[in-house]
C-alpha atoms as a printed R data frame, in Angstrom:
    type eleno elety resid chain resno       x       y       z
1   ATOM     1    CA   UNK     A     1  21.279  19.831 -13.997
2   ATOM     2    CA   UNK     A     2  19.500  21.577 -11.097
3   ATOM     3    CA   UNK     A     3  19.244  19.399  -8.149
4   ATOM     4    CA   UNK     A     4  15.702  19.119  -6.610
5   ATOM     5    CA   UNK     A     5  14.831  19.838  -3.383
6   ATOM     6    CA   UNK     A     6  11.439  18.316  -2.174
7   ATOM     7    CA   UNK     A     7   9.639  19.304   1.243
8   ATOM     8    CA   UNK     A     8   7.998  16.436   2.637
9   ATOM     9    CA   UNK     A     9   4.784  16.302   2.377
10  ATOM    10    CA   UNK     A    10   2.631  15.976   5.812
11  ATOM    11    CA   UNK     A    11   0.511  12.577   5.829
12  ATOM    12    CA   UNK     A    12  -2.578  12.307   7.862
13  ATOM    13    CA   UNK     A    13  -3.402   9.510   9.644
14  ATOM    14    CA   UNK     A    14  -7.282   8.673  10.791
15  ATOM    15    CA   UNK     A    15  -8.611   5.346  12.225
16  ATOM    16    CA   UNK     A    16 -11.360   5.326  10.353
17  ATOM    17    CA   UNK     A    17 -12.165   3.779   6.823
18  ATOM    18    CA   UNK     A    18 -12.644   6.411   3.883
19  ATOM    19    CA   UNK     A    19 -17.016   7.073   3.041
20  ATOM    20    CA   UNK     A    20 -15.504   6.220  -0.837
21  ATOM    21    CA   UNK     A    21 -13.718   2.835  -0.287
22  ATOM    22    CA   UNK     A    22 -15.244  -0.405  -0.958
23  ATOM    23    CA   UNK     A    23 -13.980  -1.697   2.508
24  ATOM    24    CA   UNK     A    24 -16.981   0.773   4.066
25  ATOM    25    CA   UNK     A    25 -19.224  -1.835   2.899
26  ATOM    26    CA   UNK     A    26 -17.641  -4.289   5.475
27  ATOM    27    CA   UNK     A    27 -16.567  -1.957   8.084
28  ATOM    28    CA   UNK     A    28 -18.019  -3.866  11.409
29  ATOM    29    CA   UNK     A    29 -16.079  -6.933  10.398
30  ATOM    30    CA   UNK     A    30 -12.721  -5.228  11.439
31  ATOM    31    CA   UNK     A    31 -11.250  -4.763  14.435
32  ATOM    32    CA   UNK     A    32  -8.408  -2.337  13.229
33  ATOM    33    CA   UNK     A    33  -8.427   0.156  10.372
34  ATOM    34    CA   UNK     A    34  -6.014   2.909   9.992
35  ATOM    35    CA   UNK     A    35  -5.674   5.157   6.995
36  ATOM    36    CA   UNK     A    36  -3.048   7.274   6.000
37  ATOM    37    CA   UNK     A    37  -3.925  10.386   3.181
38  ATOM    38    CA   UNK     A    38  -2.075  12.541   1.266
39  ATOM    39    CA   UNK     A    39  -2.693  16.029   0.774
40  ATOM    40    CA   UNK     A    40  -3.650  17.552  -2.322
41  ATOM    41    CA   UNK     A    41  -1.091  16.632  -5.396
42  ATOM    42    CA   UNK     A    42  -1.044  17.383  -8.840
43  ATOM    43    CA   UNK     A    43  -1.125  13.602 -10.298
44  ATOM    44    CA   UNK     A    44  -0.836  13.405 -13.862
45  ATOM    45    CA   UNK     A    45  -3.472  12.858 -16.238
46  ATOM    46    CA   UNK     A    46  -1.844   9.994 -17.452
47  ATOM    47    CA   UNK     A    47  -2.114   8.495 -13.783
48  ATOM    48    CA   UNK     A    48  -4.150   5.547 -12.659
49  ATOM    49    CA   UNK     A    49  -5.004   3.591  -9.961
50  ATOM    50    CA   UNK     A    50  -2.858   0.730 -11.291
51  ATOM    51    CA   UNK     A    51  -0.025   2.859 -11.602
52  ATOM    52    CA   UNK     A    52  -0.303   3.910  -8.466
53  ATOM    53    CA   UNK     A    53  -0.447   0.151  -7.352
54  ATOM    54    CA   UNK     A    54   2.719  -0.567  -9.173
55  ATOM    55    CA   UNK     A    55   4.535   2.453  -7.346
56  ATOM    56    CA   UNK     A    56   3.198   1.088  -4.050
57  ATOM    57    CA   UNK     A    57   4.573  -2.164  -4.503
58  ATOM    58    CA   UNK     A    58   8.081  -0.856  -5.152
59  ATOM    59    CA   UNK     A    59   7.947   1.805  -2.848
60  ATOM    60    CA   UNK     A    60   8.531   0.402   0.515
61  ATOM    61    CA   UNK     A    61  11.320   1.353   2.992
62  ATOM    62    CA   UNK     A    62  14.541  -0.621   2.495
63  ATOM    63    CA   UNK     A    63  14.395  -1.047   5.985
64  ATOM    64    CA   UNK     A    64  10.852  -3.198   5.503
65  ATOM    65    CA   UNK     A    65  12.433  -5.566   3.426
66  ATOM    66    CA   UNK     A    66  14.934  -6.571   6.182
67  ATOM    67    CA   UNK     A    67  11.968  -6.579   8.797
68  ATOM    68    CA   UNK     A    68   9.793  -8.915   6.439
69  ATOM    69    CA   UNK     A    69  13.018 -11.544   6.072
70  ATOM    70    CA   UNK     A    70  12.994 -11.478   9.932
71  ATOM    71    CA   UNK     A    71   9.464 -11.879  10.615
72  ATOM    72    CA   UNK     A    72   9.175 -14.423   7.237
73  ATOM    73    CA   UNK     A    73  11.828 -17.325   9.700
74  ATOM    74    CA   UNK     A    74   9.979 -16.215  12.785
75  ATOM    75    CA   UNK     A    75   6.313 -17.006  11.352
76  ATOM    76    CA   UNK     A    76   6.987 -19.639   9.307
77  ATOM    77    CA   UNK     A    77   7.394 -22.279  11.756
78  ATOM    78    CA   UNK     A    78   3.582 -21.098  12.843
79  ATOM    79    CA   UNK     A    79   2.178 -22.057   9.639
80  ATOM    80    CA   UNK     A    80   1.894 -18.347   8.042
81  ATOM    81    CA   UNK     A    81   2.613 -17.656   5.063
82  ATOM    82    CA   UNK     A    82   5.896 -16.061   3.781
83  ATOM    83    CA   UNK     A    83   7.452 -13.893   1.260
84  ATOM    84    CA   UNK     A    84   9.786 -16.908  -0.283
85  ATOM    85    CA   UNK     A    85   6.513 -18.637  -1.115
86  ATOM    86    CA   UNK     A    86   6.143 -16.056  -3.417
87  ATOM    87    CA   UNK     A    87   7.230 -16.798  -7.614
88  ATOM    88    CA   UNK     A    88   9.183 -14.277  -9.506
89  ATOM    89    CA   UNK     A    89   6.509 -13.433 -11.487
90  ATOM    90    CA   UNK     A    90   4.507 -12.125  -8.528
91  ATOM    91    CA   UNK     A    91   7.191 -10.116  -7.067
92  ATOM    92    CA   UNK     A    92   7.609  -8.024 -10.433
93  ATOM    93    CA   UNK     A    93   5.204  -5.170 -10.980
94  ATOM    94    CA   UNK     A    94   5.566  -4.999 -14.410
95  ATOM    95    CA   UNK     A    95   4.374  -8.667 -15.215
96  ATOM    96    CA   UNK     A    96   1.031  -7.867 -13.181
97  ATOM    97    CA   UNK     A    97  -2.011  -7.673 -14.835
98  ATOM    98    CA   UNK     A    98  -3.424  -6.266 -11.615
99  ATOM    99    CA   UNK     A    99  -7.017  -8.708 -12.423
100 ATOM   100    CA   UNK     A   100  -8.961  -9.233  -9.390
101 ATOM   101    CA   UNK     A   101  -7.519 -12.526  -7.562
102 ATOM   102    CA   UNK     A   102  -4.341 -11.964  -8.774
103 ATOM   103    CA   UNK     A   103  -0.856 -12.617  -6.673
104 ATOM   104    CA   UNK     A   104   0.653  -8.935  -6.189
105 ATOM   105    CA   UNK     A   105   3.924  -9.566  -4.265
106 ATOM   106    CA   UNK     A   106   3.070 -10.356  -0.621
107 ATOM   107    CA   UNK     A   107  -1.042  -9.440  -1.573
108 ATOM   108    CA   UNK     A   108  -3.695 -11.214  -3.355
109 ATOM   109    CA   UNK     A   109  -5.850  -8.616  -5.134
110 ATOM   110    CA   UNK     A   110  -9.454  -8.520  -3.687
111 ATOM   111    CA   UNK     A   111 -11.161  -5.713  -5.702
112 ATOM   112    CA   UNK     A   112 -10.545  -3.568  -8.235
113 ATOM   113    CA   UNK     A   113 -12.433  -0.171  -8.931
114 ATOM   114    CA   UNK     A   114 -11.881   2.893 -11.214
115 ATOM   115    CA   UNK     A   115 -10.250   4.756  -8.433
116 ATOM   116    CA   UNK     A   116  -9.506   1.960  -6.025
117 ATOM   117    CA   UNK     A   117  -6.716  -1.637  -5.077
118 ATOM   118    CA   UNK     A   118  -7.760  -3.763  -2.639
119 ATOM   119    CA   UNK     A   119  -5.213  -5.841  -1.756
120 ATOM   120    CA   UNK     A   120  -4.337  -8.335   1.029
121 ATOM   121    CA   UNK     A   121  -4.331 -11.874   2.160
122 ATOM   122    CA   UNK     A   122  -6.154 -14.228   4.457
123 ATOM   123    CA   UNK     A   123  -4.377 -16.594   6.608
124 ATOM   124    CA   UNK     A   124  -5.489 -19.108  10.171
125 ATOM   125    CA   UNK     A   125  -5.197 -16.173  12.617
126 ATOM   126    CA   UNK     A   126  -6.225 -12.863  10.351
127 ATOM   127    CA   UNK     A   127  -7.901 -11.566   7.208
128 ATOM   128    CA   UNK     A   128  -6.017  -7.941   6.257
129 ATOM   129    CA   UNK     A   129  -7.368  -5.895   3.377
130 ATOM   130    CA   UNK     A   130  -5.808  -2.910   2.510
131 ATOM   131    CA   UNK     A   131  -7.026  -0.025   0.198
132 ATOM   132    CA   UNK     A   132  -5.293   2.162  -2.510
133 ATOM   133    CA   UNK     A   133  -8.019   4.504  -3.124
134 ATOM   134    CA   UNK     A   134  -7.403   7.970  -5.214
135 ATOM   135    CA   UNK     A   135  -9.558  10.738  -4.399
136 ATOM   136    CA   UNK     A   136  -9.684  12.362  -8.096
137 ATOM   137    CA   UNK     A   137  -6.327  13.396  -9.124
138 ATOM   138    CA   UNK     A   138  -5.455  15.006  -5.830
139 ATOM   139    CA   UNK     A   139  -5.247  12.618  -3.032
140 ATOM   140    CA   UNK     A   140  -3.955   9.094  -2.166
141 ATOM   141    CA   UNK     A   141  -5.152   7.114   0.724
142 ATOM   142    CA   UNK     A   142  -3.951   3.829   2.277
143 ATOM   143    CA   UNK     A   143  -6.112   2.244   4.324
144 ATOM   144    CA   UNK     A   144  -5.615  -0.904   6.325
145 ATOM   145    CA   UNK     A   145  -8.479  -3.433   7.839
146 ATOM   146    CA   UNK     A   146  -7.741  -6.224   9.583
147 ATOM   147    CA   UNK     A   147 -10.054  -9.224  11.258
148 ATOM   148    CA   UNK     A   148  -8.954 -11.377  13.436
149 ATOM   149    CA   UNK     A   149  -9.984 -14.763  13.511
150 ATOM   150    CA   UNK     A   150  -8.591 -16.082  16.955
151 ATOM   151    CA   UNK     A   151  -6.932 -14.265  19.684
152 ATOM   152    CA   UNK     A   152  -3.101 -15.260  17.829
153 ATOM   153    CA   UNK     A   153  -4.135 -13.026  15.047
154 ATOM   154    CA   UNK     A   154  -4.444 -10.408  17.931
155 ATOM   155    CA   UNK     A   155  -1.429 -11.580  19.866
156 ATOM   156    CA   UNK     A   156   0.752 -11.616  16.499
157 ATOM   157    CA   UNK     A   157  -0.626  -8.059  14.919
158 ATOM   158    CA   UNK     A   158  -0.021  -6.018  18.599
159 ATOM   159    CA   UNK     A   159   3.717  -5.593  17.903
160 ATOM   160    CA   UNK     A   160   3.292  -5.241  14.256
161 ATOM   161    CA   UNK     A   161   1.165  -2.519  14.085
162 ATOM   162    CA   UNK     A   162   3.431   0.577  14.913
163 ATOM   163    CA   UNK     A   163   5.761  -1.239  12.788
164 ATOM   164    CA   UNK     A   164   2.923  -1.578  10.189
165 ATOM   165    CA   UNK     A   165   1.902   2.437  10.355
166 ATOM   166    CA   UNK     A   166   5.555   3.755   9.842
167 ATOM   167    CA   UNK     A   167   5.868   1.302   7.013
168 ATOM   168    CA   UNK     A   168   2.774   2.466   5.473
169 ATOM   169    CA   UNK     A   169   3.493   6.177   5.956
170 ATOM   170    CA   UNK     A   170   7.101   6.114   4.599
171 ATOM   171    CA   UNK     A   171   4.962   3.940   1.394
172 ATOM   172    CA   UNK     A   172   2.776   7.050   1.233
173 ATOM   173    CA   UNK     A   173   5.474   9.619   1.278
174 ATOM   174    CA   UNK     A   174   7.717   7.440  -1.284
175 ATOM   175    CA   UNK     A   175   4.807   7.384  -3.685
176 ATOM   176    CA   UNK     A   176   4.328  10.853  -3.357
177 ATOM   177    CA   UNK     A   177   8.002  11.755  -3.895
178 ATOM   178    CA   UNK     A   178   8.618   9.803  -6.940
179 ATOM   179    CA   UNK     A   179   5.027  11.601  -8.345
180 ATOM   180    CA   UNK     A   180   6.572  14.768  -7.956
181 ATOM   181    CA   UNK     A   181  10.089  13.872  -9.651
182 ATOM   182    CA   UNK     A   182   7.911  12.484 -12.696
183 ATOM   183    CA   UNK     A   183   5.703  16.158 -12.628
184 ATOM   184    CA   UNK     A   184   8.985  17.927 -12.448
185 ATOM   185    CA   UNK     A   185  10.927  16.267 -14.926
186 ATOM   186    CA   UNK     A   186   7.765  16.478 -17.068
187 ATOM   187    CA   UNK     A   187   7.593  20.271 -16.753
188 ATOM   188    CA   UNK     A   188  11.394  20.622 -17.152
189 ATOM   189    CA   UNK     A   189  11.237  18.610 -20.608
190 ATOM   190    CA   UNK     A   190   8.220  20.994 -21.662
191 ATOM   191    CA   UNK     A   191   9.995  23.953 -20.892
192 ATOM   192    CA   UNK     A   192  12.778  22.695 -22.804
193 ATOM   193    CA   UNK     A   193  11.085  22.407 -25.908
C-alpha cells in the first residue's frame, strides 16, 4: 500500500461573520467573532452538512481534550457548566439526530440549514454560537460568536481565546485531512476496479 503524503492545507482566519451564515442576522449582538475557512476542496457528493458536523465533533486535537478536563475542575466550582454533565448518548456522534435543540457533545444545536450547524451553549456569563457553514462543495468555514453577558464572561473568555483559535484551526485542518483520505481511498478503490 502506498503511503499518503498530505500538504497541509492553509486556513484563513477573518474576524468577521460569513454574508451566508445565519449568525449575520444577529451580528451586533457579539462582541467576538472569528472565522476560520478552508480553501477550495473537492468534498464528495455524498457529503453533507451533518456529516461534516459529525467529523467536527470527533475531530478535535488530543491535546483539547486534556485542556477541557482542566478547565471542566477549574469552572465548575463557578457554576459553569462541564463536559461530565454530559450523557453518553450526547458524546457519540453516531446516536445524534443532529434536530435543532439537540445535545451535541459539549453544544446544544441552535439552527440547522441545508448548508449550515449552529451549535453552542448559553451559560450566566456568555452566550457562544458557533457556525459550520459549507460554501457549496468547496469550502468549510467555522465561525465563532460570542456575547457576553457580564464582565466574567469577558474576564473568563480573554485567556481562552488564543487557546480557542488554535483549537478551532487544528478542527479545520483535521476535517479537511480525513476528507481527503476518504477522496483518495475512494479514487484508489475506483481505479482498482
Amino acid at each position: 500500500m502506498q503511503k499518503q503524503t498530505h500538504k497541509k492545507q492553509m486556513i484563513e482566519k477573518q474576524n468577521k461573520i460569513p454574508d451566508d451564515s445565519i449568525l449575520k442576522n444577529d451580528e451586533k449582538s457579539f462582541h467576538y467573532v472569528d472565522s476560520f475557512q478552508s480553501q477550495q476542496l473537492t468534498i464528495g457528493p455524498e457529503k453533507n452538512v451533518i456529516s461534516i458536523g459529525k467529523l467536527f465533533l470527533t475531530s478535535g486535537p488530543g491535546w483539547a481534550d486534556r485542556l477541557m478536563s482542566i478547565r471542566d475542575k477549574a469552572v465548575g466550582v463557578f457554576g459553569l457548566k462541564t463536559t461530565a454533565q454530559l450523557t453518553a448518548e450526547a458524546k457519540n456522534p453516531d446516536n445524534l439526530k443532529f434536530q435543532e435543540g439537540e445535545q451535541l457533545g459539549i453544544f446544544k444545536l441552535y439552527a440547522k440549514t441545508g448548508n449550515e450547524l449552529v451549535l453552542g451553549d448559553d451559560d450566566k456569563h456568555l452566550n457562544f454560537r458557533v457556525s459550520l457553514l459549507l460554501d457549496g462543495k468547496k469550502k468549510i468555514m467555522i465561525t465563532t460568536a460570542v456575547e457576553y453577558k457580564n464582565i466574567f464572561g469577558r474576564i473568563y473568555f480573554l485567556p481562552v481565546k488564543p487557546i480557542h483559535q488554535l483549537i478551532v484551526k487544528g478542527t479545520l485542518q483535521e476535517i479537511i485531512r480525513k476528507l481527503e483520505n476518504e477522496t483518495n481511498e475512494n479514487m484508489q478503490t475506483t481505479n482498482h476496479r
